[in-house]
N, C-alpha and C positions, 0 to 999 in steps of 0.2 A: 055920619059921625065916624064909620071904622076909616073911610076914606081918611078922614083928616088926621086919623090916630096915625094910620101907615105911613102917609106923607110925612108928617111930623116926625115920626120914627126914624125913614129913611132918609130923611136928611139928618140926624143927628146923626146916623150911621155913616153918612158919607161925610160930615163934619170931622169923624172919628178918623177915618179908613181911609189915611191917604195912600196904601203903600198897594202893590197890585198882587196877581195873582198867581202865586209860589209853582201851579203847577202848569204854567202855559207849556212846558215842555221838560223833558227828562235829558234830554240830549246836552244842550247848552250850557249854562253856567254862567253865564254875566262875567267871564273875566278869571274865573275861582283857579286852582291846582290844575294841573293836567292831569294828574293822577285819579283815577274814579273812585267814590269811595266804596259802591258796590254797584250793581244793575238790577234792571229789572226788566226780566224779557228782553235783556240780552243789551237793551239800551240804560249806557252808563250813568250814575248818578254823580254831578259835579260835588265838588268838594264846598260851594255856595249852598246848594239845597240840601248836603247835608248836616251841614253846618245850620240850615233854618230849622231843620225838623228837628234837631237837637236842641235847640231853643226851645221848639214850640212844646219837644217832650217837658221839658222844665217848667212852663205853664201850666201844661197839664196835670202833675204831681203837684202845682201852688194849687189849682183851683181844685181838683180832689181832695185833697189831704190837708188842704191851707196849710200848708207850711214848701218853703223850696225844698228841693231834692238833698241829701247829704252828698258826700265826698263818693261813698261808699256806690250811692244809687247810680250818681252821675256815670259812674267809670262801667257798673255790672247792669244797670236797668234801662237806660234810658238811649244806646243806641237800641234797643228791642223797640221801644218805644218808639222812637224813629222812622225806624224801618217800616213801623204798621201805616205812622202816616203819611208817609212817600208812598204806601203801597194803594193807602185809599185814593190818593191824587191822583195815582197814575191808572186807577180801575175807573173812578167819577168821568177821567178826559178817554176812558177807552168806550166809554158806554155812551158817552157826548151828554151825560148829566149835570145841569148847571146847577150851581146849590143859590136858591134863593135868594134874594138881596135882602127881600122885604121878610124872609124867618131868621138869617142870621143877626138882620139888625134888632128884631124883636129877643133873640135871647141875648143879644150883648146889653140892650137897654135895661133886660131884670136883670142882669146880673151885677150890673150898674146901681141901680135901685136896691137892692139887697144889700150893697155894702154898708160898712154901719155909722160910716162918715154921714157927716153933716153938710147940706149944701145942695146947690141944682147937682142935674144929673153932669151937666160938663164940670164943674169944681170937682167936685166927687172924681168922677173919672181921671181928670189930668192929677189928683194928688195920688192917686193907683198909678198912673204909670211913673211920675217920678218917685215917688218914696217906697214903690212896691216894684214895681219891674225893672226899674234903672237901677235904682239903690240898694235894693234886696239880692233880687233874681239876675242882674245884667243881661235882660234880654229886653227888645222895643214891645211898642205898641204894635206892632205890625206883626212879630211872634205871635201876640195874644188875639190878633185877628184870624190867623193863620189857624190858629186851635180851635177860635171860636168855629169857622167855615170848615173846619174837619169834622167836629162834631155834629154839625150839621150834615155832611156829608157823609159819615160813619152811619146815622142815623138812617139816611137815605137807602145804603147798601143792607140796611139789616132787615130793613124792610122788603126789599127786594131779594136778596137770598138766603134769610132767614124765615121768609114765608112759611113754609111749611110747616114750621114748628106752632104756629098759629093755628093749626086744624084741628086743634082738640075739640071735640064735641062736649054740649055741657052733659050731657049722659057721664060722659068718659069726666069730664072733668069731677062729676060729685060724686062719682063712683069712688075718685082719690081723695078727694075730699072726707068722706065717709072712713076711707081704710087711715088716712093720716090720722086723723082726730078720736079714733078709735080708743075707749078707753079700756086698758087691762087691768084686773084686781090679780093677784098673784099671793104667793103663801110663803114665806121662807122658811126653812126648816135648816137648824145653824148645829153644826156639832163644832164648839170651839175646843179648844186643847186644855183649857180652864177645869176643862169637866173632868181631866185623864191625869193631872201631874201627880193629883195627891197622889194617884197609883204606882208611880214612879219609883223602883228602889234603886237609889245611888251607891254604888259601891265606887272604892278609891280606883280596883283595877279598870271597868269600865270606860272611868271619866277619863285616865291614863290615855287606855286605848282610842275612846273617841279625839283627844288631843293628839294623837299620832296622826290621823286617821284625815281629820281638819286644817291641819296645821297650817296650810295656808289661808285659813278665813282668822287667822290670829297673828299675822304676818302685819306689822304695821310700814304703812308704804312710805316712799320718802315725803320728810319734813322739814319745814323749814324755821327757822326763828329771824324775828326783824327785831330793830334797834331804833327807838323813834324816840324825838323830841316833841312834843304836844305840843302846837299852838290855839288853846279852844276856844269861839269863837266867844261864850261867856265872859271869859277871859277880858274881852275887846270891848262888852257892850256900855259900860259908863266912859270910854273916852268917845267912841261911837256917838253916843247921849248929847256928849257936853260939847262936840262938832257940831253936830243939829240944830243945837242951844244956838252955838256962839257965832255959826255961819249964814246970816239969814239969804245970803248969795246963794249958798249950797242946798239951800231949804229951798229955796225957788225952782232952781232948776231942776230938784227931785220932782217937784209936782208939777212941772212942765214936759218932763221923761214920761210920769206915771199917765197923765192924759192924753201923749201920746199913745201910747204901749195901752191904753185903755180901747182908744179909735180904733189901733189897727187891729184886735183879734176882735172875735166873734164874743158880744155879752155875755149872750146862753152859758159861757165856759167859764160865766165866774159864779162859781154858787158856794152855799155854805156848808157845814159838816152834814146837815139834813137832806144834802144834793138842789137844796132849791136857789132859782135863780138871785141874784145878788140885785140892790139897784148900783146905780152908775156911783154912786157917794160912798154905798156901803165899798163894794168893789176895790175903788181906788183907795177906800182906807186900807183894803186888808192886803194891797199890793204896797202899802207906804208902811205897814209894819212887818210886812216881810222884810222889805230892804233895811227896814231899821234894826229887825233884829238877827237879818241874815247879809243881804247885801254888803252896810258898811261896816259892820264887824269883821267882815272877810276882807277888804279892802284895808283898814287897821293892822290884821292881823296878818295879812302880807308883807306890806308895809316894816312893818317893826322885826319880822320872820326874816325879810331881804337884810334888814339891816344888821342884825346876829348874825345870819350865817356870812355875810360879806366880811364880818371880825374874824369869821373862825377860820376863813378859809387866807385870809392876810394873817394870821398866829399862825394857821398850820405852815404856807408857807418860807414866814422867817423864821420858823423852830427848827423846819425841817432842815437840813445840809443836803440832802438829795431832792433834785426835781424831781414832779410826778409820782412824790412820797405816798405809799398807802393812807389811808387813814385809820389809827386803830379804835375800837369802840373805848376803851379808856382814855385817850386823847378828847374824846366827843364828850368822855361822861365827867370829865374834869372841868372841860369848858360849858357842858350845861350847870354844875354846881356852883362855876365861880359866876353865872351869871342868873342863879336862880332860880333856874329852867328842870321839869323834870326829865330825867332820865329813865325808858322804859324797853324791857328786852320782853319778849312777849314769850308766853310756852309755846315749844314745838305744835305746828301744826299742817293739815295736808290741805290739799288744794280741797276739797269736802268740806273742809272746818277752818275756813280763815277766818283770824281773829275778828272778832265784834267793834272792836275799838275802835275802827275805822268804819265810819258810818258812810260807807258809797259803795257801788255795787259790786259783788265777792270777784267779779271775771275783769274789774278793772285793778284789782288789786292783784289779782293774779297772774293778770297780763305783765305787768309792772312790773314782780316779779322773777316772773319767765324772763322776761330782757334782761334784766339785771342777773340773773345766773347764768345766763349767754355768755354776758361780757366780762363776768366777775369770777368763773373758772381758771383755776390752776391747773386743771388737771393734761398730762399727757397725753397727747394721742399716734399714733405709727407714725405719722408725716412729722413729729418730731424727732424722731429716731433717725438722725443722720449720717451714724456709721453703723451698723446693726453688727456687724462682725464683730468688731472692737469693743463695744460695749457688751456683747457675749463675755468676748473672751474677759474680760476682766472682773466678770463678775465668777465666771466658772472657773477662773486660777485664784480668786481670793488676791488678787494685787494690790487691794489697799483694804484698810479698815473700813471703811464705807460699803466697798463691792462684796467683802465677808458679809456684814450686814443685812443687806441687799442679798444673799443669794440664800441666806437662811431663811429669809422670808418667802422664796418661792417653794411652792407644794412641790412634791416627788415629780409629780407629772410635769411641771413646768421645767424643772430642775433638767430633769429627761431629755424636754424638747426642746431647751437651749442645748444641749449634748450633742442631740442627732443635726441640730443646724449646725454648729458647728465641724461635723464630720461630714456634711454634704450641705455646702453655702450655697449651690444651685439650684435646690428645690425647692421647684415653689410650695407647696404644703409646708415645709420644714420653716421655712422665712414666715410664711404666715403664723404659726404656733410658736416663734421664738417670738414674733410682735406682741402676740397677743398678752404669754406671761411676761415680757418685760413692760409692756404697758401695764396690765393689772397689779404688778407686782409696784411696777412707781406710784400709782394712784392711790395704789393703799398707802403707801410709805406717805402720798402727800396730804391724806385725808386722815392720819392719824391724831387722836385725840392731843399727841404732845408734841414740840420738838425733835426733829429725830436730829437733833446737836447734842454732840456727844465732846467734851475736849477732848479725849484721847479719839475716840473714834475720825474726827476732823484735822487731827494732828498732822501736819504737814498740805495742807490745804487753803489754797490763797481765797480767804471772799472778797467778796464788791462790796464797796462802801456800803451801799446799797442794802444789802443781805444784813452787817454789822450792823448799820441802822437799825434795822427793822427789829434786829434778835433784842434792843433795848429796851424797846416798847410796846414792850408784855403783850403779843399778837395773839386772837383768839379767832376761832372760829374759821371762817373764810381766809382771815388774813393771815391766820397761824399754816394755814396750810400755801398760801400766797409765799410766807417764809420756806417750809418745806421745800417747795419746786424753786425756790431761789439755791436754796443750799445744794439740789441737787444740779443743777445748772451749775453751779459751781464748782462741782465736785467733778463733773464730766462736760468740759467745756467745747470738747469735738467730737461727742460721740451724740449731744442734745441741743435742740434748737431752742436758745433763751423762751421761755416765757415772756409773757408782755401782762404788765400789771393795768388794771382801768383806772381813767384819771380820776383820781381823786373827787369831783369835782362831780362824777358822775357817779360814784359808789355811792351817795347816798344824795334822796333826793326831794324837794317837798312836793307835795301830792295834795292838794283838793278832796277835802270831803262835805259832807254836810254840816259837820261839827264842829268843823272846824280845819286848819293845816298840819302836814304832819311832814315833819323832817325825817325820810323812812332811810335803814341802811340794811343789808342783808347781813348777820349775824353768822349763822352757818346754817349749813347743809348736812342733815340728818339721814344716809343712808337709810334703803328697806332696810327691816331687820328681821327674823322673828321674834317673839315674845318670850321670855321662857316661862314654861306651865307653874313655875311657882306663883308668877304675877297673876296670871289669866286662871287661873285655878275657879274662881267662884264662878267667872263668866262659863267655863267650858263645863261645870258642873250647871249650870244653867239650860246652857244649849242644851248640854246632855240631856235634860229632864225636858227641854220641849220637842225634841226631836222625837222622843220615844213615846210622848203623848200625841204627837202627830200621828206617827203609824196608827197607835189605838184609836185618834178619829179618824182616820181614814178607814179604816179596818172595818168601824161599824158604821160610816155612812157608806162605803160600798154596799154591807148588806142590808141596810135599808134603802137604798137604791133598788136594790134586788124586789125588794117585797112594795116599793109602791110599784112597780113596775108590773108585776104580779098582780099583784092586789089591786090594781085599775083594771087591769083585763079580764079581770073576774067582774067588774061593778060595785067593788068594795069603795066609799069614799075616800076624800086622801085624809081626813080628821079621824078618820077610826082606823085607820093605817096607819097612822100616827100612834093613836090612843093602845092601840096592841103593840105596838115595836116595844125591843126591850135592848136600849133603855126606852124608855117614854120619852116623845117628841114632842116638844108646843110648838110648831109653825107660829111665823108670825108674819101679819096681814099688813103687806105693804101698800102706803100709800096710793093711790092708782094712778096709773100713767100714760101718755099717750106716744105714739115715735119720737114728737116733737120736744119730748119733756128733759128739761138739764138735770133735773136732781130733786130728791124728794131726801125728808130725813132722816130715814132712817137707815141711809147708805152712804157713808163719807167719800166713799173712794168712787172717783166721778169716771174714771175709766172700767171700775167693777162696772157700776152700775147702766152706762153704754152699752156694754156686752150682754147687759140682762136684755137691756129694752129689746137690743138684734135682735138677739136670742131666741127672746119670746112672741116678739112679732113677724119671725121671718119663719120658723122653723116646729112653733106649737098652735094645735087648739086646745080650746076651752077641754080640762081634763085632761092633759096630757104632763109631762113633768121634764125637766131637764135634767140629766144626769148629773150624780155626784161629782164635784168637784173642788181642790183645795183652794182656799183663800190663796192670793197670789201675795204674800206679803212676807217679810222679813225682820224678827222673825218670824216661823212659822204658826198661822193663829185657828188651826182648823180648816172645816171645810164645808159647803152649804149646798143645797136642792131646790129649785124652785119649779112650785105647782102652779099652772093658769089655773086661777079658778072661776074668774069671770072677765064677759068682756059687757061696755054699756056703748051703743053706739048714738053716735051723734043728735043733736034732739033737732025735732023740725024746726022751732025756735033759731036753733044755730046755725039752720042750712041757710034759713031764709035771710037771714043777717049778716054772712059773712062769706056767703058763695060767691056775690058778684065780683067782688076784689079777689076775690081766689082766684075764678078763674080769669081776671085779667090780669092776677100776678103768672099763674101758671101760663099761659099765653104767653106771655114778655118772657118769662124765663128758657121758655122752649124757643121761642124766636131766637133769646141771646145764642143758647146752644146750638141752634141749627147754622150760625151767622159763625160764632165762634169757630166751629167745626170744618166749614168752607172756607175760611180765611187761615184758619193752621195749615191747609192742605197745599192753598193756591199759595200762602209766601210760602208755604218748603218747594213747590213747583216754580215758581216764578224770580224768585226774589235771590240774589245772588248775594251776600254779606263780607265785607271783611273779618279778619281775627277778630274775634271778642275784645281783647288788650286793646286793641289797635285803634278801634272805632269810635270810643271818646275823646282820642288825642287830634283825630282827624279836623274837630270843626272848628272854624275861625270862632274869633268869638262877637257879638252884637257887638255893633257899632250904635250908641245912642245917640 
């Protein structure tokens, strides 16, 4: 009978596997670049086999992870990948190990059988390589053989020079058994800051002093405000409805998508808010009102978002008289009112605390952001300073009303070091410190809260249409200071390199979220600043009283540190060491736990509680205690002791039940490490690599 299973096997393997094998040689190349893309043991690897084992990395990341590689993987992970399996090829043909015909085809045939398609094992199969590795992945069948006979082969090697990690004895093995599963009971004894504020007296000078004292933990960092149109998906969902309704063509091929998209992932992955599995009926309904209530609302609400902003941006430009016109948030908030639409400017806030109202994730909005103040800065920098002398001099002779302006604005010290640059234009220091305050001193001017247009002061002063335009249509925020660096560009038109304004078109932008679309623009840019103590007054009066309640727990759980300490070395227990301390201490008797345990209740903070379990299983016995220490938290919330006070070891029941599989996971695990270990060594010894950058660009791509 196994006879005929193998047979049968290996001819559907060789029905499979027409393509041959990737590592007959390292030298060669079939034809590929001349260029090597790395070596190994000195002998080159063509720009062909690198190019397959990049591929067959890509396999490898579908069939672990079931999903292909991102953009991200492709570029930073998957030459790594690569290189491991060129390296196993080139060790299998050094050791003259052939990897089985009849075990590769046995794991390609489950793996085959596992899928969740319907059909003999060949239908199944041929609809994996076109709809999943041609159509998905862009890599053949012959990739996915390549991966297949690596793992086979990786397997081979681990067995062979990961041996030794297999020598555990079961002695040894239940010995770890026994320490792992070790249960501790422990005691916590909490002095919070709860207990010390009433004691606290606030006086005004105090709170004063500690705001001196602090002053930068009340320093608010830069912030930013955004200016958005809301498209919400709500918004969408009755014309969404009555598409559904009215398109029974549209309704087909949704539930032709959905039984697709059903086939290709794994069942198990569709369950309900209970986490249990889904049937196939349930499933695809709850993937056919997602789309209804997410999909084609979004698609709607694009839709009709393309078609508003494609008016606003044809109004803007035949209103506009200047190409490549700014946009201003009043222009925006005119044309959301004539067409209905809300208009919303959001409060300041910092990259910590971005707005809620955009429901997708804080570092994609923040990203979004960041680019967009890259490219939406007015401000100055040295490399625009294109006569440094001349633009000294005219602001330290007061030669126009502007350059008076301008030179009132620089501190003494700046005033100074325009002075000395201009009494030695040679030096480099001197250059450097006149850059610096004429740069700070225009960024303030362009990042000020107003206009710095003055009639008189501008009086004799040619602008750019440009500039004129802009001064009409009431500029705020970003834009207002976009005006500013126009004005002064205008003012000093050969001593400053023009500014360059961003297109329109890219100043604001729509963005994807869960809730919908959002027409986003940037508003302005909120310098740090400090706070002044009038504002922060109650907060710093706060602080004040927990800080100073901290010292006093600290104060008495140091010396009650002192006395269980003492008082264990005596034989005193740690409950009557408790029950004497003054104040009076109730420990409290935590849950009991083992190395292996994630969390228990009565500890939130999953990093505190880690460092208990170290802690106490690396560094105490039974009766012994850990030193006082403060809560690591912010604010400051006290600080705590913990006593071992028992441990319960493993019951016979337990050993006998779940020793075997321990020690053949221990086993495998040490094997992987021993194999792991030997294969970091031998590629940094053997294995010669291109750049990092470089390595993903190198591979052709499959040819299907």
């Amino acid at each position: 009978m196994w006879i005929i299973i193998v047979a049968t096997i290996v001819g559907f393997f060789i029905y499979l596997m027409p393509g041959g094998n990737r590592f007959s040689g390292l030298g060669g190349g079939g034809g590929g670049p001349s260029v090597a893309a790395g070596r190994i043991d000195g002998e080159p690897i063509s720009q062909v086999q690198y190019g397959s084992a990049l591929r067959e990395a890509k396999v490898l990341v579908r069939m672990r992870e079931k999903r292909w590689p991102t953009q991200q993987e492709s570029l930073q992970t998957l030459p790594n990948y690569a290189f491991q399996q060129l390296f196993i090829g080139a060790k299998l043909k050094e050791l003259n190990l052939d990897v089985p015909l009849e075990t590769t085809a046995l794991i390609t045939r489950r793996i085959v059988n596992e899928m969740p398609t319907q059909g003999s094992a060949k239908d199944k199969f041929e609809k994996f390589v076109k709809e999943d590795l041609h159509a998905e992945g862009n890599v053949s069948e012959d990739d996915f053989y390549h991966w297949v006979t690596d793992q086979v082969g990786a397997k081979l090697l681990i067995q062979l020079y990961g041996m030794n990690g297999t020598l555990i004895t079961d002695k040894d093995a239940e010995f770890l058994f026994q320490r792992e599963h070790l249960s501790m009971t422990v005691e916590m004894a909490r002095f919070p800051i709860t207990n010390y504020t009433s004691k606290i007296v606030v006086t005004p000078e105090e709170v004063g002093q500690f705001y001196t004292n602090e002053q930068p933990n009340y320093r608010l960092p830069e912030r930013e405000q955004v200016n958005y149109i809301p498209f919400y998906l709500t918004n969408y969902q009755s014309a969404a409805d009555q598409i559904l309704t009215t398109d029974s063509n549209l309704a087909s091929q949704i539930d032709a998508r959905i039984d697709d998209a059903y086939i290709k992932q794994d069942p198990a992955s569709f369950k309900d808010t209970n986490g249990n599995v889904l049937s196939a009926d349930a499933a695809k309904a709850k993937m056919k009102e997602e789309y209804r209530t997410l999909g084609l609302p979004s698609n709607v609400a694009r839709t009709n978002a393309g078609q508003l902003l494609t008016q606003f941006f044809d109004l803007h430009k035949k209103n506009g008289p200047i190409t490549n016109q700014l946009i201003t948030s009043t222009e925006l908030r005119q044309f959301a009112d004539s067409n209905h639409l809300a208009f919303v400017t959001t409060p300041p806030f910092d990259d910590e605390h971005p707005p809620a109202e955009f429901q997708l994730p804080p570092s994609a909005l923040l990203q979004w952001i960041g680019q967009l103040k890259a490219t939406d800065s007015a401000a100055i920098s040295a490399e625009d300073l294109k006569d440094l002398p001349k633009l000294a001099n005219r602001l330290a002779l007061h030669s126009d009303p502007v350059s008076a302006f301008l030179w009132q604005r620089l501190s003494v010290t700046d005033q100074a070091a325009l002075a000395n640059f201009l009494a030695s234009p040679t030096n480099a220091s001197g250059i450097q410190d006149a850059q610096d305050a004429l740069v700070k001193c225009f960024n303030k001017s362009i990042a000020a809260d107003a206009s710095i247009y003055d009639a008189n002061r501008f009086k004799g002063v040619t602008l750019q249409p440009e500039t004129t335009d802009l001064m009409k249509r009431e500029p705020a925020g970003t834009i207002l200071a976009h005006l500013n660096r126009m004005l002064l560009d205008d003012v000093f038109p050969d001593e400053l390199a023009r500014g360059s304004a961003p297109d329109p078109e890219q100043q604001y932008r729509l963005i994807q979220a869960t809730n919908g679309l959002f027409f986003v623009g940037l508003q302005c840019v909120l310098p740090s600043q400090n706070q002044p103590f009038e504002v922060v007054r109650e907060k710093v009066a706060e602080d004040y009283r927990n800080s100073k309640a901290q010292e006093l727990a600290m104060a008495d759980g140091k010396k009650f540190d002192a006395a269980v300490q003492a008082g264990l070395a005596k034989g005193i227990s740690f409950d009557d060491i408790c029950a004497s301390f003054e104040p009076k201490v109730k420990p409290q008797v935590l849950t009991p736990f083992s190395i292996d345990t994630k969390s228990i209740p009565e500890i939130d903070d999953s990093r505190m509680f880690r460092d208990i379990v170290e802690f106490t299983f690396e560094n105490l016995s039974v009766g012994q205690a850990t030193p006082f220490e403060a809560f690591q938290t912010t604010p400051p919330s006290g600080g705590f002791l913990i006593y071992y006070k028992a441990q319960t070891p493993v019951s016979d029941d337990v050993m006998r039940r779940d020793m075997p599989s321990y020690l053949k996971a221990v086993r495998d695990q040490r094997q992987m490490a021993a194999f792991s270990l030997w294969m970091g060594r031998e590629m940094q010894m053997h294995v010669e690599k291109p750049p990092a950058r470089d390595a993903a660009d190198q591979a052709p791509k499959s040819s299907n």
